[in-house]
C-alpha positions as CSV (number, residue, x, y, z in Angstrom):
1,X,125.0,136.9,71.8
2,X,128.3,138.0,72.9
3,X,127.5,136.8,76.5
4,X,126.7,133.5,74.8
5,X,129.8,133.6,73.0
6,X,131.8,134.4,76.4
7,X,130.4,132.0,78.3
8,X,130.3,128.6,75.6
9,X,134.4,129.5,75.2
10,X,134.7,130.1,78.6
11,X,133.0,127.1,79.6
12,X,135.3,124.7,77.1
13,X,138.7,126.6,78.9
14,X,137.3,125.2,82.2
15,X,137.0,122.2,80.8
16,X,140.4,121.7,79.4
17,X,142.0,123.1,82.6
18,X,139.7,120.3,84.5
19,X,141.2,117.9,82.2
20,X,144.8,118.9,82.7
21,X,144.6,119.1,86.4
22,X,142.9,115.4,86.3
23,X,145.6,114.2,84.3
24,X,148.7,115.7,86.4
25,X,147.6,114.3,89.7
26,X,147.2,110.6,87.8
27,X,150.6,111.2,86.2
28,X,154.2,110.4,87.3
29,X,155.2,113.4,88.9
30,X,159.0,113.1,89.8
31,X,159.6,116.3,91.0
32,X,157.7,119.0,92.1
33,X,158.6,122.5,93.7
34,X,156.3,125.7,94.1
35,X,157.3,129.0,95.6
36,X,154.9,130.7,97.5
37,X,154.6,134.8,97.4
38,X,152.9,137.1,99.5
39,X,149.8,138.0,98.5
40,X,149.0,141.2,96.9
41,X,147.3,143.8,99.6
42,X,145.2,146.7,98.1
43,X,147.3,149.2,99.9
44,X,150.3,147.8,97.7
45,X,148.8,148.1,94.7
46,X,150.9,151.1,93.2
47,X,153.7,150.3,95.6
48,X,157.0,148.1,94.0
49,X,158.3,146.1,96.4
50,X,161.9,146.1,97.6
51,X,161.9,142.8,99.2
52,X,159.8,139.9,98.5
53,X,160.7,136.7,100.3
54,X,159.2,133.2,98.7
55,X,157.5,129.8,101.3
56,X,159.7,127.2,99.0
57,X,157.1,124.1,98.9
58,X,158.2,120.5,97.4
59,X,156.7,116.6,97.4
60,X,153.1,116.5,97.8
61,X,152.4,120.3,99.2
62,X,154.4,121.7,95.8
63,X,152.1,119.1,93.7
64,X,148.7,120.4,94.7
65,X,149.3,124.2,94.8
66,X,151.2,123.6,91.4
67,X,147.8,122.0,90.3
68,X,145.6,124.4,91.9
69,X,147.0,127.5,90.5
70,X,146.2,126.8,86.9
71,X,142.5,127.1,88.2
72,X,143.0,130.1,90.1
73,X,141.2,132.5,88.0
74,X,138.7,134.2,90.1
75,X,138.4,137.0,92.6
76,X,137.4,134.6,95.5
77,X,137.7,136.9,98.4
78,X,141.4,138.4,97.8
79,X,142.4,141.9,98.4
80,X,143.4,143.0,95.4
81,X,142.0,142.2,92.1
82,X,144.2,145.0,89.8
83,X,147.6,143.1,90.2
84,X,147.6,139.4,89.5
85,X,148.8,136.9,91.9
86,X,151.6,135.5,90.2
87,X,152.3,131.0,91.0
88,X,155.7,130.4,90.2
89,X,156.8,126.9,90.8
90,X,158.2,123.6,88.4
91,X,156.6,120.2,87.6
92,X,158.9,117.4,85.9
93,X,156.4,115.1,84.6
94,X,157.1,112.0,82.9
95,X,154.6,112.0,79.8
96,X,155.3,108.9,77.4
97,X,151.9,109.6,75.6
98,X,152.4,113.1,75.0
99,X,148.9,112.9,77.0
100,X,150.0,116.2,79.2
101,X,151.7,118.2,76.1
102,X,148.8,117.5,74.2
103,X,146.5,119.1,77.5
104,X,149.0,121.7,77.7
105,X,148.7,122.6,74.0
106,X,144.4,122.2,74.3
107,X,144.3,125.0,77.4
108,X,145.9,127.0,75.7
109,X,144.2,126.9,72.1
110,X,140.5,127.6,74.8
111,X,142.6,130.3,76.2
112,X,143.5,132.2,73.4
113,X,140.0,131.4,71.4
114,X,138.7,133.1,75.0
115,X,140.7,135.8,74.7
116,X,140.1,136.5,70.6
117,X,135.9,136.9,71.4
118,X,136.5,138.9,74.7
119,X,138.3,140.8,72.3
120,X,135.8,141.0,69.5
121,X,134.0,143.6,71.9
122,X,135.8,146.7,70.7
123,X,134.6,149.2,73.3
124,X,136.3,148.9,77.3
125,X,133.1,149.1,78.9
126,X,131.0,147.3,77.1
127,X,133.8,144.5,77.2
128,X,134.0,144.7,80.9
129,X,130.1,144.7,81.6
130,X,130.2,141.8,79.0
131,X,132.3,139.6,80.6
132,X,131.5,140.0,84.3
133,X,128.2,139.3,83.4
134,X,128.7,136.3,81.6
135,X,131.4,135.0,84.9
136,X,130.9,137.2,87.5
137,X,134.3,137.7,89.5
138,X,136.5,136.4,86.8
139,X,140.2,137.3,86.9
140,X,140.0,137.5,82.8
141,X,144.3,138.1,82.6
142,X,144.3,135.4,84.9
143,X,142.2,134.0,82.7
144,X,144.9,134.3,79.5
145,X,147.5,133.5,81.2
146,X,149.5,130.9,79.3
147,X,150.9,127.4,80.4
148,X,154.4,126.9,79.6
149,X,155.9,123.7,79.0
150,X,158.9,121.8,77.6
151,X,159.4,118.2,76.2
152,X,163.1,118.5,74.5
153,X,165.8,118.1,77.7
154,X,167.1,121.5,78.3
155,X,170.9,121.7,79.7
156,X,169.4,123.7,83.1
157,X,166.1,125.1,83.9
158,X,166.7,128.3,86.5
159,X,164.4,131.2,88.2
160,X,165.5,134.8,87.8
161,X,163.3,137.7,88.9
162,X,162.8,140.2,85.7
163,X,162.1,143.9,86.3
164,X,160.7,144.9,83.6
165,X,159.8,148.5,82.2
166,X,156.5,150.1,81.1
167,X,157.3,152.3,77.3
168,X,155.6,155.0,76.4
169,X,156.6,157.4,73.1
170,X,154.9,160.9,73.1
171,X,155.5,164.1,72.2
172,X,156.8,167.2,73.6
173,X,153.7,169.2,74.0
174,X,152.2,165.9,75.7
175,X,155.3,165.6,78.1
176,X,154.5,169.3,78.7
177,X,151.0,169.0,78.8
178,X,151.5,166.2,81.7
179,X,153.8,168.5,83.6
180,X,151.2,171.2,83.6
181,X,149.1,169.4,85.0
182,X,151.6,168.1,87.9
183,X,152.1,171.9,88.9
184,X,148.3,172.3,89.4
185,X,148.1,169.2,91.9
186,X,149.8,169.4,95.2
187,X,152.7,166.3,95.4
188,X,151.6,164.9,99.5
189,X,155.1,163.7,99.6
190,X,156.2,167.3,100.0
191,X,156.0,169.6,103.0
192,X,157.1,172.6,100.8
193,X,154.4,173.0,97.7
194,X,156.5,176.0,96.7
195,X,159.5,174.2,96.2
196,X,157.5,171.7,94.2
197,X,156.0,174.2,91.8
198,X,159.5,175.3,91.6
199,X,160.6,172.0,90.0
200,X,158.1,171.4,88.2
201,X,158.5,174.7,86.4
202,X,162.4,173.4,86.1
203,X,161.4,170.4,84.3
204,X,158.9,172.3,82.4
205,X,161.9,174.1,81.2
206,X,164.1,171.8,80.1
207,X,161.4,170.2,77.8
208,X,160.6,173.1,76.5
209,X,164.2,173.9,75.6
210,X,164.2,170.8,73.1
211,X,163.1,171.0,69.3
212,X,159.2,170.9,68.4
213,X,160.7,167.3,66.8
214,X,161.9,165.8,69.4
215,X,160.9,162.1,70.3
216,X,160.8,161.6,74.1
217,X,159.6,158.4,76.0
218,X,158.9,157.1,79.1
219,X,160.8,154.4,80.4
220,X,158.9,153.4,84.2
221,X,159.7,150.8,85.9
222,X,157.4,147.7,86.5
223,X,156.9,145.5,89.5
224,X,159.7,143.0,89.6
225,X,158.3,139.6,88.8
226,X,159.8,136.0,88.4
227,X,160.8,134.2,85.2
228,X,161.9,130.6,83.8
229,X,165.1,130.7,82.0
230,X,165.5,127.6,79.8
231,X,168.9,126.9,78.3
232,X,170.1,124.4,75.9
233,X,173.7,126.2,74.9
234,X,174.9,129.6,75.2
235,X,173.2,130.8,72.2
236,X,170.2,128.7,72.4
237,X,167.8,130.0,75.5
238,X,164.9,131.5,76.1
239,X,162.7,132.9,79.1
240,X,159.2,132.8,79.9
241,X,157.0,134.0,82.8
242,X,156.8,132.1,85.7
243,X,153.2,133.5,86.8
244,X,152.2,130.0,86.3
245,X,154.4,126.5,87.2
246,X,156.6,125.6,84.3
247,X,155.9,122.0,82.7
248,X,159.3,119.6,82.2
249,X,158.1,116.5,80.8
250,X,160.1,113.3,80.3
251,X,163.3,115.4,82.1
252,X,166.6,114.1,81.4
253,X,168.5,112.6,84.8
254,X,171.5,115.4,83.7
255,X,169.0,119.0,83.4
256,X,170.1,121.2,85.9
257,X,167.2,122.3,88.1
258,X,167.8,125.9,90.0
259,X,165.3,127.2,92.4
260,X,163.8,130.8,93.0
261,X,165.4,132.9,96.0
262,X,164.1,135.6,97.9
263,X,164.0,138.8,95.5
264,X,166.3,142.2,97.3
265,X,165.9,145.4,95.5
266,X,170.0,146.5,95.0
267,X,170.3,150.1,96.1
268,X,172.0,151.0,93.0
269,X,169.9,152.6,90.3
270,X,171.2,151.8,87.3
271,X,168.6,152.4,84.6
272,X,169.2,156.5,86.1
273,X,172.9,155.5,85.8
274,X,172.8,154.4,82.3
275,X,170.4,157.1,81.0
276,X,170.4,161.2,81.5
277,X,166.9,161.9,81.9
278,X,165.3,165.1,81.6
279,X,162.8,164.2,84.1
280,X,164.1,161.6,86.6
281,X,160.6,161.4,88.5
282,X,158.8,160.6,85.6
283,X,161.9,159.0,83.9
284,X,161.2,160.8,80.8
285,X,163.8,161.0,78.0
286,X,165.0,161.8,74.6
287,X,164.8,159.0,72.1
288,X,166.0,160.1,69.1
């Protein structure tokens, strides 16, 4: 039953996502720009890159890989299936039917009624062999990944690239727990695997120093990745991602339209700058 399930909600996503890309490429596209990345190599999988420089597409060319990403949800032969290739790119769209809001709206009802029975499979396993068997090779993120759009006239629409930081809250025995078990592994980065024990046992120290209450977190930094700032005043913006193309329908003449530029990794490190961590490797601190 739950591959069933899967594959009727999966099937009515595909459908909607047909739908939409039929409609776009019948509908008055007045401007179109995509920005190509690299694409993601296994070897790079754990790796944050410093630099990552963007193919700026436009016309016709922008149009189709615009279109063509909202169905790219699949494995189909790339290297790396763990980090998702990320489309950002801009479509101004005049829609005096509402025909493509309404698509928008429809694609992303199937993906979230996609994601709810996926989700109704409470154990990861089971989920996993669930799915894959019910559409072999699917990208299921991908897969969720929602379509942003906008039919009031923002003031500007801009690119940014957001770096982003993975939380975790635990405990001190856990943060000492995770250290004793970074003593017991050799680092390969290190020629000297004494004088990694030794600071190990350093940081072991310092945590052990703090109070059996205190809160510590982990604060690590996430691949950078690129983002749609919409503004209509100062105080009235918001960002989404742009790991799909951003919809603008009926756009105003005045919107400001900014592009997305190379990204360059500053060599300032200011999260370490702004916060004392007991453990900059790990950047573990004190919350409380």
């Amino acid at each position: 039953m739950n591959k069933f399930n899967i594959r009727s909600t999966f099937d009515v996503l595909i459908h909607h996502i047909d739908q939409l890309c039929h409609e776009l490429q019948h509908s008055e596209i007045i401007k179109a720009n995509f920005y190509e990345l690299p694409a993601v190599k296994k070897q790079d999988e754990e790796i944050a890159p410093k630099q990552i420089p963007i193919l700026k597409l436009d016309g016709e060319d922008a149009k189709k890989k615009c279109i063509n990403s909202f169905r790219d949800i699949f494995l189909s032969g790339r290297e790396s299936g763990k980090l998702l290739q990320r489309f950002p790119g801009l479509l101004l769209v005049n829609d005096p039917r509402d025909t493509i809001k309404s698509r928008v709206a429809e694609v992303n009802l199937a993906k979230e009624n996609f994601k709810n029975t996926i989700l109704e499979i409470s154990n990861n396993d089971a989920r996993f062999e669930a799915v894959h068997n019910a559409v072999p090779d699917l990208i299921t993120l991908a897969a969720y990944r929602k379509i942003h759009c906008e039919s009031e006239p923002p003031f500007s629409v801009r690119f940014t690239w957001m770096k982003k930081h993975a939380t975790r809250v635990l405990t001190k025995d856990a943060a000492l727990e995770m250290l004793n078990r970074s003593s017991i592994y050799s680092n390969p980065r290190m020629i000297d695997q004494e004088k990694w024990k030794q600071l190990v046992e350093q940081e072991k120290y310092r945590v052990s120093s703090l109070s059996e209450s205190a809160k510590l977190r982990i604060r690590r930094p996430t691949r950078v990745t690129p983002e749609v700032n919409v503004r209509y005043t100062a105080s009235n913006r918001y960002h989404v991602s742009a790991a799909l193309p951003f919809i603008l329908l009926n756009p105003h003449p005045d919107t400001k339209i900014g592009e997305l530029s190379n990204f360059i990794e500053k060599d300032d490190h200011p999260r370490k700058r702004e916060y004392n961590f007991l453990v900059d490797r790990i950047y573990l601190e004190r919350c409380d």
